[in-house]
C-alpha positions in Angstrom: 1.8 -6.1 3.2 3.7 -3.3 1.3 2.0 -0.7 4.1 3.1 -2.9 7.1 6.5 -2.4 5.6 6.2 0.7 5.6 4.9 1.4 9.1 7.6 -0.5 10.6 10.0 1.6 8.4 8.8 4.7 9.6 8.8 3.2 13.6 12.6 2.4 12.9 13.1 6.3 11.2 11.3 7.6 14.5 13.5 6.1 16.6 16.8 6.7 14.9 15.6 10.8 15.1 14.8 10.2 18.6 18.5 8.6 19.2 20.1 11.8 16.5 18.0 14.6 19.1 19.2 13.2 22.2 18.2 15.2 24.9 18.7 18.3 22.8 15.2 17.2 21.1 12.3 19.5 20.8 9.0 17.9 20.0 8.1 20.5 17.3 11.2 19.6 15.8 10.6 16.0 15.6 7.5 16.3 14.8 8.2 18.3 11.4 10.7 15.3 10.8 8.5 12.7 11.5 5.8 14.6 9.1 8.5 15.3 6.9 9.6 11.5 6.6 6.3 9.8 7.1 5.5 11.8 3.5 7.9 10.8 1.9 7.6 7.2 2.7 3.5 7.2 1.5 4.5 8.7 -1.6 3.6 12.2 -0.4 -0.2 10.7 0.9 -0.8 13.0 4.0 -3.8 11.4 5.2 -1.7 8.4 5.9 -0.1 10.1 8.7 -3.4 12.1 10.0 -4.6 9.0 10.9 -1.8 8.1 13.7 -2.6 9.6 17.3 -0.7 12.1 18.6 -0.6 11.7 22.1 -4.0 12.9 23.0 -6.1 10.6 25.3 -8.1 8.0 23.0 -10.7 6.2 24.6 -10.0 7.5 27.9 -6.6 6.0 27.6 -3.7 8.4 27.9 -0.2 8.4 26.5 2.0 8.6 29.6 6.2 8.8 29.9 6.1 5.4 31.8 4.4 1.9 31.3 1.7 1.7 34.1 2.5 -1.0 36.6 -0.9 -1.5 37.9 -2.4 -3.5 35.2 -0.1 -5.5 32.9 -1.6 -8.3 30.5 -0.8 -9.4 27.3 -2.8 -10.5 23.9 -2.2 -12.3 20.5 -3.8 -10.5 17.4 -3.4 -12.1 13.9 -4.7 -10.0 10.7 -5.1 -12.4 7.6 -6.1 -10.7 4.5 -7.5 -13.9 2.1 -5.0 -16.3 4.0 -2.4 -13.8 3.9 -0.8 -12.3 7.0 -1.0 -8.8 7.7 1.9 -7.3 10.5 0.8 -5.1 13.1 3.7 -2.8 13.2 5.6 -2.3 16.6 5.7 0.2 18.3 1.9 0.8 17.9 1.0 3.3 20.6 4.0 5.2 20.8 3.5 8.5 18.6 6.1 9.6 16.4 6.2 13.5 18.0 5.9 12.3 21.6 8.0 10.5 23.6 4.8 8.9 25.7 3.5 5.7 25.5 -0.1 4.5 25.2 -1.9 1.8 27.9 -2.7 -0.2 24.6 0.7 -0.5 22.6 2.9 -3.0 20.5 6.5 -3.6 21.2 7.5 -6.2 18.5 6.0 -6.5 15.0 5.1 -10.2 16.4 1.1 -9.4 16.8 1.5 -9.3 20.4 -0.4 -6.3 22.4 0.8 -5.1 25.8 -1.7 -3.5 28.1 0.4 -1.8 30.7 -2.0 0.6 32.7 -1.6 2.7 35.5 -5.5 1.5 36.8 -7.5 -1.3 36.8 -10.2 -1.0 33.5 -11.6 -3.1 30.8 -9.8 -2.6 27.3 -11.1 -4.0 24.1 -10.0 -4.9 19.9 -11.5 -1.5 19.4 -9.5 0.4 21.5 -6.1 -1.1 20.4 -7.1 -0.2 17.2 -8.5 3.3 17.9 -5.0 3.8 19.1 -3.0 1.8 16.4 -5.5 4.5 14.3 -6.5 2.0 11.7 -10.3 0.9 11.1 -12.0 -2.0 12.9 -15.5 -3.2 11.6 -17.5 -6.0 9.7 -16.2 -4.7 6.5 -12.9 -3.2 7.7 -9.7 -4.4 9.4 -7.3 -2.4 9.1 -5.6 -1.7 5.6 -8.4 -4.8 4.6 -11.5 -4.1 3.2 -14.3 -6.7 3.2 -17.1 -7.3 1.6 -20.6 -7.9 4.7 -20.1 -11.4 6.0 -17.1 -12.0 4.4 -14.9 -11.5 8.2 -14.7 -14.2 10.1 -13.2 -13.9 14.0 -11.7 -16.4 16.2 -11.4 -16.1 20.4 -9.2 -18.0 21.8 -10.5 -20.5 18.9 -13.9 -20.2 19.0 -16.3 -18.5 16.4 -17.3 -14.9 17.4 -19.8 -13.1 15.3 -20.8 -10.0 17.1 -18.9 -6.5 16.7 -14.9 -7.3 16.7 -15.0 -4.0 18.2 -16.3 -5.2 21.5 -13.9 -7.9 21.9 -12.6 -7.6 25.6 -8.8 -8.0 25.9 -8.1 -10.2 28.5 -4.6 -12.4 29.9 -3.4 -14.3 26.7 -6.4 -13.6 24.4 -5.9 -15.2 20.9 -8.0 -13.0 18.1 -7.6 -14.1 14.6 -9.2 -11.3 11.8 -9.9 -13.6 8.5 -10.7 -11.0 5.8 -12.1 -13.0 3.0 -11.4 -16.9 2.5 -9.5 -19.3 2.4 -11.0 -19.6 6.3 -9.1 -21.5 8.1 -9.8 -22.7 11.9 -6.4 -21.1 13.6 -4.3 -22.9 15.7 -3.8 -21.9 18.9 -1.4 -19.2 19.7 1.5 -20.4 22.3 4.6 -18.7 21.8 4.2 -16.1 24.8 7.6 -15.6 25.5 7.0 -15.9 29.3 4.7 -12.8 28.8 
C-alpha cells in the first residue's frame, strides 16, 4: 500500500513540474526533476524508478502525443494482496520525462485501464503491466510476491488458471489478482462511469 502512495505521489509531483515548465519545458530538464524527485520519494532506491518506461515502444505499443481514436475500450483490474487492496496508480502509461501517452494507460487511481489506440490489435494483462513496468506472473503481481499456487484470478468472475499474462483485454473485462488467501469469489464490477 505504502508504494501505491507513493506512485500516485510522484504522478501528482510530475504533473505539478509539467504545469511549473509550461511551454518553456525541456524534457532533459524534467527528466532530471522527475529522477531527482522520484529518489527522494523511494528513499534514494534508484531501481525503483529504472523500472518505469520512458516512452520507448513496449510491446509494439507506442507512446504517442494524442489518445488514439480508433480503438477505445475500457477494463476493470483489482490487485488484492491477502484480502487487501492494492491501487494501481493513475496516470499509468504516461512517463514522467515525456509528455506522450501510452495505448495501455490509467487515468484515475480507480483500477480502471483505458485502451485508446490508434489501430485495431489485441492487448493483454501483460502488456498493461509491461507498460505500468511492474511484474506479472504466478508468483508475482506487482509489488506482491507469492508463493506457486498461491494466485488465484478471476474473469469477468470466472476461475482462470492459465498465465495471467495472456489475459486478453477486451470491452468491460473484470480481472481480480488474489495474492494469497483470504480468497474470496469477487463481485462483479459495475461502476463504469458510462465508460
Amino acid at each position: 500500500m505504502r508504494l501505491a502512495r507513493k506512485a500516485v505521489a510522484l504522478r501528482r509531483t510530475r504533473q505539478r513540474i509539467m504545469k511549473f515548465f509550461g511551454p518553456l519545458r525541456s524534457p532533459r530538464l524534467i527528466a532530471v526533476w522527475s529522477l531527482v524527485i522520484s529518489c527522494a520519494a523511494a528513499g534514494g532506491r534508484s531501481a525503483a524508478v529504472a523500472a518505469e518506461p520512458v516512452g520507448q515502444p513496449i510491446d509494439g505499443i507506442t507512446c504517442d502525443q494524442a489518445e488514439g481514436a480508433v480503438f477505445h475500450i475500457h477494463q476493470h483490474v483489482t490487485i488484492l494482496d491477502r484480502g487487501k487492496p492494492i491501487a494501481i496508480p493513475s496516470d499509468v502509461g504516461r512517463p514522467l520525462a515525456t509528455s506522450c501517452l501510452y495505448w495501455v494507460h490509467t487515468h484515475s487511481a480507480d483500477g480502471l485501464v483505458h485502451v485508446e489506440a490508434p489501430r485495431f490489435r489485441t492487448f493483454t494483462l501483460g502488456n498493461f503491466f509491461d507498460v505500468w513496468g511492474q511484474p506479472l506472473s504466478l508468483t508475482s503481481v506487482a509489488s506482491v510476491r507469492v508463493r506457486r499456487g498461491a494466485l488465484r484470478v478471476y474473469v469477468d468472475g470466472r476461475r482462470y488458471t492459465r498465465d495471467p499474462r495472456r489475459i486478453e483485454l477486451s470491452q468491460h473485462t473484470d480481472i481480480t489478482l488474489e495474492a494469497g488467501p483470504p480468497y474470496v469469489k469477487p463481485a462483479p464490477f459495475t461502476d463504469w462511469k458510462g465508460q
